[in-house]
C-alpha positions as CSV (number, residue, x, y, z in Angstrom):
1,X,7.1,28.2,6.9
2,X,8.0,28.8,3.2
3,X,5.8,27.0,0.3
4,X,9.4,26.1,-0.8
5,X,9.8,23.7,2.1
6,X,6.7,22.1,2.6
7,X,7.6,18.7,0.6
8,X,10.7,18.2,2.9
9,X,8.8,19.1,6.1
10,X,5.9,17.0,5.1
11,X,9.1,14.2,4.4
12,X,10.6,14.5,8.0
13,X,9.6,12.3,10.6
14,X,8.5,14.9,13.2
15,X,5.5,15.5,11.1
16,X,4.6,11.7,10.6
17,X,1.9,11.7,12.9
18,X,-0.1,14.2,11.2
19,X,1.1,15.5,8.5
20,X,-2.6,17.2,7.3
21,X,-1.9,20.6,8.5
22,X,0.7,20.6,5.8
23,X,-1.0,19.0,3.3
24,X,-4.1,22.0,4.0
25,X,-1.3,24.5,3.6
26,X,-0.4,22.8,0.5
27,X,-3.4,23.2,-0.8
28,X,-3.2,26.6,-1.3
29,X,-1.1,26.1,-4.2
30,X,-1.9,23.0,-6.2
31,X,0.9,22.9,-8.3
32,X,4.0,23.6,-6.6
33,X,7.5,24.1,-7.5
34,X,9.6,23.3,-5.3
35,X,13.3,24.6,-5.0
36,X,14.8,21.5,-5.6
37,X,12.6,21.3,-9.1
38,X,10.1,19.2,-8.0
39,X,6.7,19.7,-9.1
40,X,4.2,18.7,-6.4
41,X,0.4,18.6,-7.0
42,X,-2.3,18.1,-4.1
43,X,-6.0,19.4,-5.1
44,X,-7.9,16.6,-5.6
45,X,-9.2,17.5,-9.5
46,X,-5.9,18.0,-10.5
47,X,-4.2,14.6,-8.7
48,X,-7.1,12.8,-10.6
49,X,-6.3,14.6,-13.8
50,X,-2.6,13.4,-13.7
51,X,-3.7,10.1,-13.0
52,X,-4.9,10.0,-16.3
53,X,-3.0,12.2,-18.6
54,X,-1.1,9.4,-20.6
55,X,1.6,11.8,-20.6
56,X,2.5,11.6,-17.0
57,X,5.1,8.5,-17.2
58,X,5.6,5.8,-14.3
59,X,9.2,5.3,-15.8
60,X,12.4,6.8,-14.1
61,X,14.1,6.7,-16.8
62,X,12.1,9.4,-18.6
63,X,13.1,11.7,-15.9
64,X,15.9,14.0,-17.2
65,X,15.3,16.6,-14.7
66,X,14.9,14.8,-11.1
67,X,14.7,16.5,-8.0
68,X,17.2,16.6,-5.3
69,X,14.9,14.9,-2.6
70,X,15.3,10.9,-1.8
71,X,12.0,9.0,-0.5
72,X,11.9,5.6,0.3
73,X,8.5,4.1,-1.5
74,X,7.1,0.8,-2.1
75,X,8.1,1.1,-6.5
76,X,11.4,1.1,-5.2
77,X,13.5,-1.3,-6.9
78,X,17.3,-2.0,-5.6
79,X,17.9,-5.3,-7.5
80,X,19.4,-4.6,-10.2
81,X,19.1,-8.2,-11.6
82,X,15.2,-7.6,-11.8
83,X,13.3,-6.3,-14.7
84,X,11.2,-3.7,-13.1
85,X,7.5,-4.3,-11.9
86,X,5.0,-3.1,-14.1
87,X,4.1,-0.9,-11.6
88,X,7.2,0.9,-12.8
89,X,6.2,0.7,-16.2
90,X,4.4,2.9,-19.1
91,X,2.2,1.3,-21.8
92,X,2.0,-0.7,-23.8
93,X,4.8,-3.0,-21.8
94,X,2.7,-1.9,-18.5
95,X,-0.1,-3.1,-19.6
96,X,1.1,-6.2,-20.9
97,X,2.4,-7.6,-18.4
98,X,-0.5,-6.4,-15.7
99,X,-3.2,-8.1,-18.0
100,X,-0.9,-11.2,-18.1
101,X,-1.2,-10.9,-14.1
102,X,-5.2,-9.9,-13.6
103,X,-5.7,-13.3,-15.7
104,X,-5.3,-15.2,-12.5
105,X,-6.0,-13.1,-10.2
106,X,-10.0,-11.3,-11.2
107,X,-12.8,-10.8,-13.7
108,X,-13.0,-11.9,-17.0
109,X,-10.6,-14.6,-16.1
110,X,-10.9,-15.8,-12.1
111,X,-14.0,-13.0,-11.5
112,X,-14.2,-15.3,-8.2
113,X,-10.8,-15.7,-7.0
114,X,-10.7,-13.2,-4.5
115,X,-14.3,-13.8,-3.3
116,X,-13.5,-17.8,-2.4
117,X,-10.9,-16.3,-0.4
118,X,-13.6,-14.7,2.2
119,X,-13.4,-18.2,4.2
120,X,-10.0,-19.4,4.7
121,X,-9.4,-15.2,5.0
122,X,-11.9,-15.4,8.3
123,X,-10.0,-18.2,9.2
124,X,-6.6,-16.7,9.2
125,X,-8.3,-13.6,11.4
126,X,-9.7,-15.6,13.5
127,X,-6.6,-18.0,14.4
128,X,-4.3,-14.6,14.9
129,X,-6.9,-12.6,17.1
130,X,-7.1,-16.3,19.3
131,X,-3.4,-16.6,19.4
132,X,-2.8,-13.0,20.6
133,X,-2.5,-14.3,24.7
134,X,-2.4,-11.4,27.5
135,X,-4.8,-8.8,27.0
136,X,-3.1,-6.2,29.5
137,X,-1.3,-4.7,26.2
138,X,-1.4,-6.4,22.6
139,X,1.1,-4.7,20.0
140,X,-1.8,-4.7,16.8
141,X,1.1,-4.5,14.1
142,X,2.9,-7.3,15.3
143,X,0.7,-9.6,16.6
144,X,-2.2,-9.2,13.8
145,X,-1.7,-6.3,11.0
146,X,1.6,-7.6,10.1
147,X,1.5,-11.6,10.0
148,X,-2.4,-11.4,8.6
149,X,-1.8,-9.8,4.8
150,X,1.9,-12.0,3.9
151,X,0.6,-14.9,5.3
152,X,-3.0,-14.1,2.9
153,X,0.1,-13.0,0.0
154,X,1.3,-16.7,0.9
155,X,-2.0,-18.9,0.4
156,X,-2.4,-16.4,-2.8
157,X,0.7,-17.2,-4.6
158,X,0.7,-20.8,-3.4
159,X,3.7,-20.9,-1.1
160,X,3.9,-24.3,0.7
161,X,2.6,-23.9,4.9
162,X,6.6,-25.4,5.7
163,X,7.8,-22.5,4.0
164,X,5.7,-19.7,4.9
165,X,7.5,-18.9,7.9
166,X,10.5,-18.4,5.9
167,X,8.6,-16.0,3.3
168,X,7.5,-14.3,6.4
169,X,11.6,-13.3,7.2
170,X,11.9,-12.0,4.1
171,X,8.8,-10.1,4.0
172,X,10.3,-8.5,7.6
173,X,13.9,-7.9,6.1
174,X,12.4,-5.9,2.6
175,X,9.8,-4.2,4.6
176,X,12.5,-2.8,7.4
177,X,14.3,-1.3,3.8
178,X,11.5,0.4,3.0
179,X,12.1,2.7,6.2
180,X,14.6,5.2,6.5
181,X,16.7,4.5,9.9
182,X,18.9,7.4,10.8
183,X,22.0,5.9,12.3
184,X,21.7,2.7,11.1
185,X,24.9,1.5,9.4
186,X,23.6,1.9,5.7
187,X,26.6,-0.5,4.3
188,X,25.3,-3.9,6.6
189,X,21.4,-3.1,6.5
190,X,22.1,-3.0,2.3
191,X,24.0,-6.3,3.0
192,X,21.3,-7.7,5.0
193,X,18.3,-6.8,2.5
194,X,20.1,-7.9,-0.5
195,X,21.2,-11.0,1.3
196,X,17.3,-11.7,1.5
197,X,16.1,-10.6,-1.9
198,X,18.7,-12.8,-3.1
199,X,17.0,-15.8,-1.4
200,X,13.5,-15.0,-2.0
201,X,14.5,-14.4,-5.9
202,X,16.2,-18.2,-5.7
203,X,13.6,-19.3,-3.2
204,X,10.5,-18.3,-5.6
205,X,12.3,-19.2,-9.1
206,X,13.0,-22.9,-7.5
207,X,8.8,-22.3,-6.6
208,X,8.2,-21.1,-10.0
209,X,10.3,-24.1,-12.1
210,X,8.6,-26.7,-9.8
211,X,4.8,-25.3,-10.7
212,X,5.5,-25.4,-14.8
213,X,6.3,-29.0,-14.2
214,X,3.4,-29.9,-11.6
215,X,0.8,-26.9,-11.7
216,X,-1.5,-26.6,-8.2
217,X,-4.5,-24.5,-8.3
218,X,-2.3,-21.0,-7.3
219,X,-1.7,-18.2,-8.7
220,X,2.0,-19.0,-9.1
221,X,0.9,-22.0,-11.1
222,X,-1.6,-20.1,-13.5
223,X,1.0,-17.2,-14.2
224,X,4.0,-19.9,-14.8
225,X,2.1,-21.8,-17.7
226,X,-0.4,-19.2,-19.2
227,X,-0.3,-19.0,-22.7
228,X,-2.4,-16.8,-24.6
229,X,-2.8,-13.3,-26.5
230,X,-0.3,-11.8,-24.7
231,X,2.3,-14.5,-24.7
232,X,4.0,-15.7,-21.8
233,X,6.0,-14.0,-18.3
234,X,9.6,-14.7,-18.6
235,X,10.8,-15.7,-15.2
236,X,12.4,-13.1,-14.6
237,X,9.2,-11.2,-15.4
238,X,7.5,-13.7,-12.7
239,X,9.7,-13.0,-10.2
240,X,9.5,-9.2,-10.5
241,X,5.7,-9.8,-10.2
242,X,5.7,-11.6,-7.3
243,X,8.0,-9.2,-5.3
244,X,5.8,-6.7,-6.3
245,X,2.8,-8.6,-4.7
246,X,4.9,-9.6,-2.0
247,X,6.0,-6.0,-0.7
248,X,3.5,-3.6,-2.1
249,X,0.3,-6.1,-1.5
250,X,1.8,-6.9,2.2
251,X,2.7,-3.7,3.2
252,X,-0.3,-1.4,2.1
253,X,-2.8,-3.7,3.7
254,X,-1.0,-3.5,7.2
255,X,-1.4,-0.1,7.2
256,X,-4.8,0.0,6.1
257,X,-5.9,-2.2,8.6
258,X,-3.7,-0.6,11.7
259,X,-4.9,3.3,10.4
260,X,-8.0,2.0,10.3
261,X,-8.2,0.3,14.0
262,X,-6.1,3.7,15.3
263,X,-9.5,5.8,13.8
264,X,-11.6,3.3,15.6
265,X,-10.2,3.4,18.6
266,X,-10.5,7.6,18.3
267,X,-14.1,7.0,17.1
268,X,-15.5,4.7,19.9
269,X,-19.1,5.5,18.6
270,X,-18.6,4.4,15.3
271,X,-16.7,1.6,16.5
272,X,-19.9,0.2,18.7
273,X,-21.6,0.5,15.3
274,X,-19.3,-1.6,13.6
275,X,-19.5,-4.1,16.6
276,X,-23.2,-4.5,16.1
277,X,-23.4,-4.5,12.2
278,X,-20.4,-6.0,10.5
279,X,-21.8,-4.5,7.4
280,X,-20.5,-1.3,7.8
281,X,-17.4,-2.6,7.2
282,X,-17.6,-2.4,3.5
283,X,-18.5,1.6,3.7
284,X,-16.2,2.2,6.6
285,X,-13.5,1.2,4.8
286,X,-14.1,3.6,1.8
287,X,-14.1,6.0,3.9
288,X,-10.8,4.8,5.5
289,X,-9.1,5.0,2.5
290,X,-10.4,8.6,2.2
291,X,-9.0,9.6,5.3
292,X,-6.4,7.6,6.3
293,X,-4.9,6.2,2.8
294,X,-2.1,3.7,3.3
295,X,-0.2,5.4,0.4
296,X,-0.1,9.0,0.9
297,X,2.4,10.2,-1.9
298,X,2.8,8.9,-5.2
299,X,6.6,10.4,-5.6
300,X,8.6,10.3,-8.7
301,X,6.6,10.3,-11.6
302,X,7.8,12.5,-14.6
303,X,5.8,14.2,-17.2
304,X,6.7,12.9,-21.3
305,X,5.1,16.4,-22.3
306,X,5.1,20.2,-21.3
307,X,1.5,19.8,-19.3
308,X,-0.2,22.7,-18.2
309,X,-2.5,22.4,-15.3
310,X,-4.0,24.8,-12.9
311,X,-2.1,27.9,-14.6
312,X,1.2,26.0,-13.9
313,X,3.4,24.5,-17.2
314,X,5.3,21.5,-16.0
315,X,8.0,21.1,-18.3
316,X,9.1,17.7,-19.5
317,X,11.2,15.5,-18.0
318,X,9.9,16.9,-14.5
319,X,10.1,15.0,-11.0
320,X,6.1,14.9,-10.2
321,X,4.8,14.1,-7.1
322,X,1.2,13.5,-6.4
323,X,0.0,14.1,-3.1
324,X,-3.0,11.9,-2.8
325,X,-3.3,12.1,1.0
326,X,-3.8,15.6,0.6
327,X,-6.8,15.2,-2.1
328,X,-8.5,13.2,-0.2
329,X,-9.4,16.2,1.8
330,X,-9.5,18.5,-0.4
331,X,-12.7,21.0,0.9
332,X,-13.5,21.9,-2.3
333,X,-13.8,18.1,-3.2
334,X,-15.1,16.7,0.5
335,X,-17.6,18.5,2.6
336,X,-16.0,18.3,5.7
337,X,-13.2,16.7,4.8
338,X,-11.2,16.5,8.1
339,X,-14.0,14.4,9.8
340,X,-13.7,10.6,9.8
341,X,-18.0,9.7,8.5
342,X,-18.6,6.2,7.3
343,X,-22.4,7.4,6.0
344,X,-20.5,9.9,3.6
345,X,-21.8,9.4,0.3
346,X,-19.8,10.4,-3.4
347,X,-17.0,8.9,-1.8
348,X,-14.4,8.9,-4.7
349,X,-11.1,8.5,-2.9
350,X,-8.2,8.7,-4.4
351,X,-6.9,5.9,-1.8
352,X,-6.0,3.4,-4.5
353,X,-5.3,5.8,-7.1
354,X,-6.8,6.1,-10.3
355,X,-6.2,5.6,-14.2
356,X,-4.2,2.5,-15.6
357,X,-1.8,2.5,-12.3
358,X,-5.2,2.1,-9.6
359,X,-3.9,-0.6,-6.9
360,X,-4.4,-4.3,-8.7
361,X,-4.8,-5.7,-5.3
362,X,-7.6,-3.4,-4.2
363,X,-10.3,-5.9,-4.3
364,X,-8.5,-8.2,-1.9
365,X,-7.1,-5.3,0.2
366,X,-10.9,-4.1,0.5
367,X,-12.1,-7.4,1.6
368,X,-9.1,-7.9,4.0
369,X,-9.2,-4.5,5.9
370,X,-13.4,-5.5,6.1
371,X,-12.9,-8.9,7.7
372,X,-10.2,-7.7,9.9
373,X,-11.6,-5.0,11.3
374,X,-15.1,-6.3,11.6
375,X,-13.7,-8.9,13.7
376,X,-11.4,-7.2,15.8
377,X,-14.6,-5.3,16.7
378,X,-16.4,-7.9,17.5
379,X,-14.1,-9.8,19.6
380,X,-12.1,-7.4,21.3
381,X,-14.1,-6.1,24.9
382,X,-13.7,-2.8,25.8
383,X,-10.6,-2.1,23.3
384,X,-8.5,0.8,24.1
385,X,-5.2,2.8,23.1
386,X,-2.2,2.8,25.0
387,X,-0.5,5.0,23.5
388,X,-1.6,8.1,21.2
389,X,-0.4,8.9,18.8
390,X,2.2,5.9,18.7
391,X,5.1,5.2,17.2
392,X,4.7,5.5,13.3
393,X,7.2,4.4,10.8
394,X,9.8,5.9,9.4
395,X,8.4,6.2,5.6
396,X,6.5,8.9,4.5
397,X,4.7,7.1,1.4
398,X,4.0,4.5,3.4
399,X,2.4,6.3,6.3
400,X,1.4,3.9,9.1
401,X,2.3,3.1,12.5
402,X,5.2,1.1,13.6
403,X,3.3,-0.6,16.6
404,X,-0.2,0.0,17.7
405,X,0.0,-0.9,21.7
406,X,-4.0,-1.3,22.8
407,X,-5.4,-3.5,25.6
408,X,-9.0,-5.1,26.4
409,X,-10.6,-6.9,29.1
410,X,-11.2,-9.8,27.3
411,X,-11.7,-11.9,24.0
412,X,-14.3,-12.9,22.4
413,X,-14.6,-16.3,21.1
């Protein structure tokens, strides 16, 4: 193994399973140049540094000295048609736009939006794990992690029940893009995902048109007619906003929540704890974003300045890559790092990033992955793998598994 390789190898699917042994060996140099150009950082100090320095940009177009390695990754954007997210975005026009968001969605504005959701979330989670059927072998992604966060994504944004099964296809179709699929015709699976973006864009700015003329209490609404320091989303602007909610809210929390029951299952003990305290959930899941994050690479983000960090100058205009995954168990950061520990204390993940770009959805991620998993615990008898390690998916960044086959003897009511 040369230092030179380790991005690609860590980037192949052979190593999707458990990529941490690369990560440890890339660790041993934090800043890394890679052959191709790209500069790739993974001790925890220094990923939390970049997360701050405003003069690491978000902004592809900044980048005038890209790397020669491709990565699918949830900032992707292929429609052209769209403005990008703000998640693509530097200040000031970042920010902008995401306080213009957090105005319906959290604190100062809706500081209890996400808490009234604790209910009719339990009752999602409830009506999924009671519709799962034959307990002799339950595929978790499918049958729970996958329909539980767009259908939550749905009730957020104010999509009508009659449609949601239609908002679930697209959610399918975008999230399948998001994978690479070796042999896969590239020129019909393009045909296919545009076909759907194209109906989701019409679909939601027919949504969007109908809320400015009757407003519902939805997020949707509140975004379409807010008018205030800020201004105003353009619809175009809306529509970028919700796709981003829509793909990197839905697919995020699916892998949270099927990482997280994969650790249970390999940590019955703590998994009996959970079962007899629900409240461990909130801690547990800290600690599940430590060691298990469902974004393990932020790739593609390019420096506006010469930066100088850990004896290495990154010149501007570089192709940075911030290996989160691999600060999160960083030694010299984590005592222990590679054991899974819901009583860890100082537990200062990088999971959902940090600085102005820290996930917008975390507090409803959080709260989802803790109702889900607290309940699967508690209703699931005598849960077990099937298969280990399964089947993961084919995207690096978005490092999760493709199914999750388990069985129990029973459910719980």
């Amino acid at each position: 193994m040369t230092q030179g390789s380790l991005l690609r190898q860590i980037l192949e699917y052979e190593n999707r399973h458990d990529p941490y042994p690369l990560y440890a060996e890339l660790r041993k140099t934090p800043v890394l140049n890679e052959d191709d150009g790209a500069y790739v950082v993974s001790t925890y100090d220094e990923v939390l540094t970049l997360l701050h320095d405003p003069r690491v940009s978000s902004d592809s177009r900044n980048m005038t000295r890209p790397s020669g390695i491709d990565v699918q990754d949830q900032q992707q954007d292929e429609e052209t048609t769209l403005p990008p997210s703000f998640i693509r975005l530097d200040p000031p026009e970042h920010d902008r736009l995401r306080r213009l968001t957090n105005t319906s969605f959290g604190p100062p504005h809706e500081p209890h939006r996400v808490h009234e959701m604790r209910g009719e979330l339990g009752g999602i989670v409830s009506d999924l794990i009671g519709g799962i059927g034959g307990t002799d072998r339950i595929d978790l992604v499918e049958q729970f992690s996958y329909p539980f966060p767009v259908t939550v994504i749905c009730r957020l944004l104010g999509v009508p029940r009659e449609d949601e099964q239609r908002f679930h296809g697209w959610a399918d179709t975008l999230a399948a893009s998001l994978d690479p699929m070796p042999g896969q015709d590239p020129t019909e699976r393009d045909r296919i995902t545009q076909q759907a973006r194209t109906e989701l864009g019409m679909y939601l700015a027919g949504l969007i048109e109908e809320r400015r003329r009757n407003p519902q209490k939805d997020m949707l609404s509140e975004l379409a007619t807010l008018k205030g320091p800020d201004g105003s989303m353009s619809t175009m602007e809306l529509l970028s906003t919700a796709a981003l909610l829509l793909v990197a809210g839905h697919e995020t929390t699916v892998n949270l929540i099927t990482n997280g029951m994969l650790t249970l299952l390999r940590n019955p003990q703590v998994l009996e704890r959970l079962r007899a305290d629900p409240d461990l959930s909130v801690p547990l899941v800290e600690e599940l974003l430590r060691f298990e994050p469902p974004v393990q690479l932020v790739p593609n983000r390019t420096t506006l300045a010469d930066i100088e960090i850990a004896g290495v100058t990154i010149p501007k205009g570089a192709s940075l890559w911030l290996v989160v995954a691999a600060g999160n168990r960083d030694p010299l950061r984590f005592e222990d790092p590679d054991r899974f520990d819901p009583d860890r204390e100082d537990i200062r993940h990088l999971g959902f990033g940090s600085g102005v770009h820290s996930c917008f959805g975390a507090p409803l991620a959080r709260l989802e992955a803790q109702i889900a998993l607290s309940e699967l615990a508690r209703r699931l008898v005598n849960p077990r793998l099937l298969e280990d390690p399964p089947e993961y998916r084919g995207n690096a960044v978005l490092r999760g598994p493709r199914h999750l086959p388990i069985a129990c003897d029973d459910i719980r009511p």
